[in-house]
N, C-alpha and C positions, 0 to 999 in steps of 0.2 A: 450580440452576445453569443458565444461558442456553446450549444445545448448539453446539457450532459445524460449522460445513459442513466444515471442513477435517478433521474427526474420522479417517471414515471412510478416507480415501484415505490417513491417516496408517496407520493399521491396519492395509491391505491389503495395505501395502509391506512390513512387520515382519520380522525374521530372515527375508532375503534374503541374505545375505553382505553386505548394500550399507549403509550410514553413512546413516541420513535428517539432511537438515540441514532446518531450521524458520526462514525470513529474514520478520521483522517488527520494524515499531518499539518501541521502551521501549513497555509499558502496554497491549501489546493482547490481554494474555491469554494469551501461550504458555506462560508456566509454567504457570498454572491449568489451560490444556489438556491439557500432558501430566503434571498429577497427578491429573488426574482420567479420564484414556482408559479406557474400559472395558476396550477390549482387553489394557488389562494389570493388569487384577486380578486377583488372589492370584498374582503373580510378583513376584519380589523386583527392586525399580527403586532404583537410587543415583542422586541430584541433585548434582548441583557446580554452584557458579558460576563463571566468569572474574572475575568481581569479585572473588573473595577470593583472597588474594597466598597463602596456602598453596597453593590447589588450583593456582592459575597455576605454584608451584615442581615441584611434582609431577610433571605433567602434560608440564612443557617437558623435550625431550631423555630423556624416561624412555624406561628398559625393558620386555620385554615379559614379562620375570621382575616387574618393579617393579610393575608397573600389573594383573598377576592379585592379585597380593599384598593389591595396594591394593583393585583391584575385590571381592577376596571372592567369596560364592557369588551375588551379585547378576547377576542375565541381561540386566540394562538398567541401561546407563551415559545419562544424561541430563547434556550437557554445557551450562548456561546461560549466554549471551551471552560464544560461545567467541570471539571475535572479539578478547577481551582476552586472551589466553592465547598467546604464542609459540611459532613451528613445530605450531601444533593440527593443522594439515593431516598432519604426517610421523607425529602422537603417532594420530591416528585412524585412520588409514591402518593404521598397524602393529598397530592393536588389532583392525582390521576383518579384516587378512593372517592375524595369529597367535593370535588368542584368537578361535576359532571360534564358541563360544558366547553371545559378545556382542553384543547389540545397542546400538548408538550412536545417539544422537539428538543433532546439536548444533543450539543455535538461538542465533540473531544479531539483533541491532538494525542491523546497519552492512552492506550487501550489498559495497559495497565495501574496507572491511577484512576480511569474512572470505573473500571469494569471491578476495579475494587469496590469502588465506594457505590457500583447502583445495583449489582447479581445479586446480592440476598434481598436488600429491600423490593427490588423490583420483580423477582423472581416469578414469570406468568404475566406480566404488564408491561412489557415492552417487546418492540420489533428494533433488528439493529440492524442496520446497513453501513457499508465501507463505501468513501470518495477515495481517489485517489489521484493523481495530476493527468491532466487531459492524456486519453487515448487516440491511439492511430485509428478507431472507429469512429469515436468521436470529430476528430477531423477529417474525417473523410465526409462522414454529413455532412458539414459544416461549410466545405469549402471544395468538394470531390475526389475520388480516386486520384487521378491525373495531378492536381493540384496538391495533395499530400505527398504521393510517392515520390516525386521531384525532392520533396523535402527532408525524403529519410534520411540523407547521410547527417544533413543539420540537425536529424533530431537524433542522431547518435549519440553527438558530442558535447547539445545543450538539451536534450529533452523537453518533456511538458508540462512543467510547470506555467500555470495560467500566466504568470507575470513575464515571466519570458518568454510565450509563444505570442503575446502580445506588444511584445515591446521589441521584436524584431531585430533593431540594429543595435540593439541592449542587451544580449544577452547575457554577454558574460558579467555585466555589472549587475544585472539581478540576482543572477546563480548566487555570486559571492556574496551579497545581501541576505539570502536565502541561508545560504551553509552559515554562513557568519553571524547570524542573527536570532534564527528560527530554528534551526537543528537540533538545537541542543537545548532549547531551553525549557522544555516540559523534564527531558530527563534529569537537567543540573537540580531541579527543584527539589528531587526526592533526595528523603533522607539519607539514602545509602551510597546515593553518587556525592561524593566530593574531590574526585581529582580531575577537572575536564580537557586535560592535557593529557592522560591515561584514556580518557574515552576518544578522542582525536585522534591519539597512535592506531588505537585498535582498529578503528573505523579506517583509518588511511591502510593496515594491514590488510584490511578487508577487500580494498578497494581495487590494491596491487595483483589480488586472490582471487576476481573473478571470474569464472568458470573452471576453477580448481579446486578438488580436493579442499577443504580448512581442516588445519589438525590447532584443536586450542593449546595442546602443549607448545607447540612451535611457535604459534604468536603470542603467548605468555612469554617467552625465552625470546624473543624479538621485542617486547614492549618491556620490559621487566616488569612482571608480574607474576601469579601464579594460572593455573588451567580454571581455576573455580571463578577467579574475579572475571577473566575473558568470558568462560561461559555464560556470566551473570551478565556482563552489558550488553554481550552481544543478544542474548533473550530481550533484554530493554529497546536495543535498536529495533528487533523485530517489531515491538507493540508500541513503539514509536513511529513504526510504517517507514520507517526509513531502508529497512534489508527486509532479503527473504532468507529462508533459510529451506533447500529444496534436498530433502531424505533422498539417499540412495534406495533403489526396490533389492527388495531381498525375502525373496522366496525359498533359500536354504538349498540354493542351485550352488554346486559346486564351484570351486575358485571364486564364486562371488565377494563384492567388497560386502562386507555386513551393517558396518553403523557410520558409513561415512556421508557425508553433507558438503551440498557448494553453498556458498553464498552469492546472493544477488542483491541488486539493490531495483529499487522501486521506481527509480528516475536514474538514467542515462547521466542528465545532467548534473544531479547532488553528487553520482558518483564521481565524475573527471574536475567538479569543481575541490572534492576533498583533497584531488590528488595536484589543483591547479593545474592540468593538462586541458585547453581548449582547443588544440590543435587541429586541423579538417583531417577526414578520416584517411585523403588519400595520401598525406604524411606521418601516419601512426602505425608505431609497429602493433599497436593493441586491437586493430580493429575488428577481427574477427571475435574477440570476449565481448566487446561493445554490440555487436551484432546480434550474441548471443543473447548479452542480458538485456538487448531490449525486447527480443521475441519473448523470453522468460518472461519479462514484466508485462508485457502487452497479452501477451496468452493468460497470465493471472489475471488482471483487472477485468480482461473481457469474460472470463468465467463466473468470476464474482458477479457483474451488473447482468448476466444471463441467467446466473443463479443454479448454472451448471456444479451438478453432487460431484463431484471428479476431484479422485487424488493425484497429484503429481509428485514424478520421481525424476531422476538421474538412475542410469543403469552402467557399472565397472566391474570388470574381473579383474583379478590382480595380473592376468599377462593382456592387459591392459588393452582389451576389446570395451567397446565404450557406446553408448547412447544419449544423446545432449538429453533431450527432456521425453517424459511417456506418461502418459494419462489414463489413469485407471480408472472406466465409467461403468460400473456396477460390475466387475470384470472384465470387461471387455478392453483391452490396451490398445492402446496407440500410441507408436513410436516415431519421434522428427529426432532429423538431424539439421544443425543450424549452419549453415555455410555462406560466407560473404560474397566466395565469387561462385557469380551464378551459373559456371559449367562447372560444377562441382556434381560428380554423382557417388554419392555410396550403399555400399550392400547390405542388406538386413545381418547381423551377426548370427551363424549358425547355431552355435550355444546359446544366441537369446532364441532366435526361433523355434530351435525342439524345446526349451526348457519352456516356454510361455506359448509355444501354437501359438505362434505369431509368424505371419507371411508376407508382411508388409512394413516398410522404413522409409517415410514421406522426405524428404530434404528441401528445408525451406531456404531460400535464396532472396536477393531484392527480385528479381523476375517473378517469382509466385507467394509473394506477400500475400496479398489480397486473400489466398485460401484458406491463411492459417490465422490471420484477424481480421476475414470480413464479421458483422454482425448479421 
């Protein structure tokens, strides 16, 4: 089994009084994670799904009479993808208040359906952590440097999704399982999404759009629709863990762009299967975006599972001096530029340096990976 970074932090929180919740998308492992945590071998652990319309009856509006009954002598209630389960936040709550002995785990695919249904009740009673689909640290443990970096171009085009980094000569028949199955379907659920042919244009907009600018006017008027409905799925995608959305920095430095945003996506591969492009990278005109957003993505996960306070930005002028990504850690910035071929060198921008006291512009390449995602 491939370890994952989020392991240990999960562990360390355990019977605290406090509910852990686990927010990832469909397929990236969290059940497998927490059936296999060490830290809870030889204790007795219950699994429920929200998928299943028994557990969902049980679970809503029970008692704290009902739900020992129900729990048994098991010291761990594992609740999976509580997000489908009504009032989960009042029913966890109450088993975290009254059933002292239990430890709660819920985990979601939807941060916006559950983080509805568990912030006020749970408000001071829970820890939350994010999975996300296997990282280039994580493989690197797993199987070593050497044996990883060999594998970057592959994971440009199909990413790490567990199910296709395990199934090798299957990739592309998972991804499209994956896109085709699981993508959408915490979002189709909510009340407010009902066109999922409008949410597949946008998403395919998205996909064509990364490492550029997004203006929602523009793919409103490419999908037909208006800038408010764009804005509205594309927030849904985000807490679906599906994209990122990475803010321009703007410090009210001259000619700077002010409220503009890229999108990224989370996985390489969800992205090129939206667009059905599995191509190898050394026949793609896209490769250097692809490059991009995997270092985007792989530099976010790794900050999350390190628990790194750091904001990230995109930095543009409008005569069009540019910075891939920059990391704001209690003030202190650092700027990378993302470059595929590895005799690539470029210069720190003078209007960013006087304007930020910044004297330095790292350029990551495949040749110095390893710097910019060791653990």
């Amino acid at each position: 089994m491939i370890g994952r970074s989020i392991e240990k932090l999960i562990c360390e929180h355990l019977f605290q009084k406090k509910a852990i919740l686990l927010f990832g998308a469909r397929q990236v492992g969290k059940t497998t994670l927490l059936e296999n945590l060490n830290c809870l071998r030889g204790i007795k652990v219950l699994f429920l799904t929200g998928d299943e319309a028994d557990v969902r009856e049980v679970l809503t509006n029970a008692t704290s009479t009902r739900l020992q009954s129900y729990f048994g002598a098991n010291s761990v209630v594992v609740i999976d993808e509580a997000q489908q389960i009504p009032n989960i936040g009042t029913t966890i709550k109450l088993i975290t208040d009254k059933l002292k002995g239990i430890q709660v785990i819920a985990t979601g695919s939807s941060a916006f359906e559950l983080a509805n249904r568990l912030n006020e009740p749970l408000t001071g009673r829970k820890f939350e952590f994010h999975i996300y689909p296997l990282s280039f640290g994580e493989m690197v443990t797993h199987h070593g440097l050497i044996n990883e970096t060999r594998l970057v171009e592959n994971r440009l085009v199909f990413g790490y999704y567990p199910e296709v980094v395990t199934n090798s000569s299957q990739e592309e028949k998972f991804l499209r399982l994956i896109a085709n199955s699981y993508l959408y379907k915490d979002l189709l659920a909510l009340e407010n999404i009902k066109r999922s042919s409008l949410l597949e244009k946008i998403l395919k907009a998205l996909a064509l759009q990364i490492g550029s600018e997004v203006s929602y006017n523009e793919i409103a008027q490419l999908v037909g629709t208006d800038s408010k409905t764009v804005e509205k799925y594309i927030d849904l995608l985000e807490k679906a863990y599906i994209i990122i959305k990475l803010p321009a920095l703007n410090r009210n430095v001259r000619n700077e762009i002010k409220k503009g945003k890229k999108i990224y996506f989370w996985d390489n591969g969800i992205r090129n299967a939206v667009i059905s492009n599995y191509n190898p990278i050394s026949s793609r005109t896209d490769a250097g975006v692809l490059w991009e957003n995997f270092l985007v993505s792989e530099r976010m996960k790794q900050n999350q599972y390190l628990q790194r306070n750091v904001a990230c930005y995109f930095w543009r002028t409008n005569q069009q001096q540019e910075i891939d990504f920059i990391e704001d850690d209690n003030g202190i910035l650092r700027a990378f530029e993302f470059k595929i071929n590895p005799k690539a060198k470029i210069k720190l921008s003078k209007t960013f340096g006087n304007a930020y006291n910044a004297t330095e512009l790292t350029t990551i390449t495949p040749k110095n990976i390893e710097e910019f995602l060791s653990q």
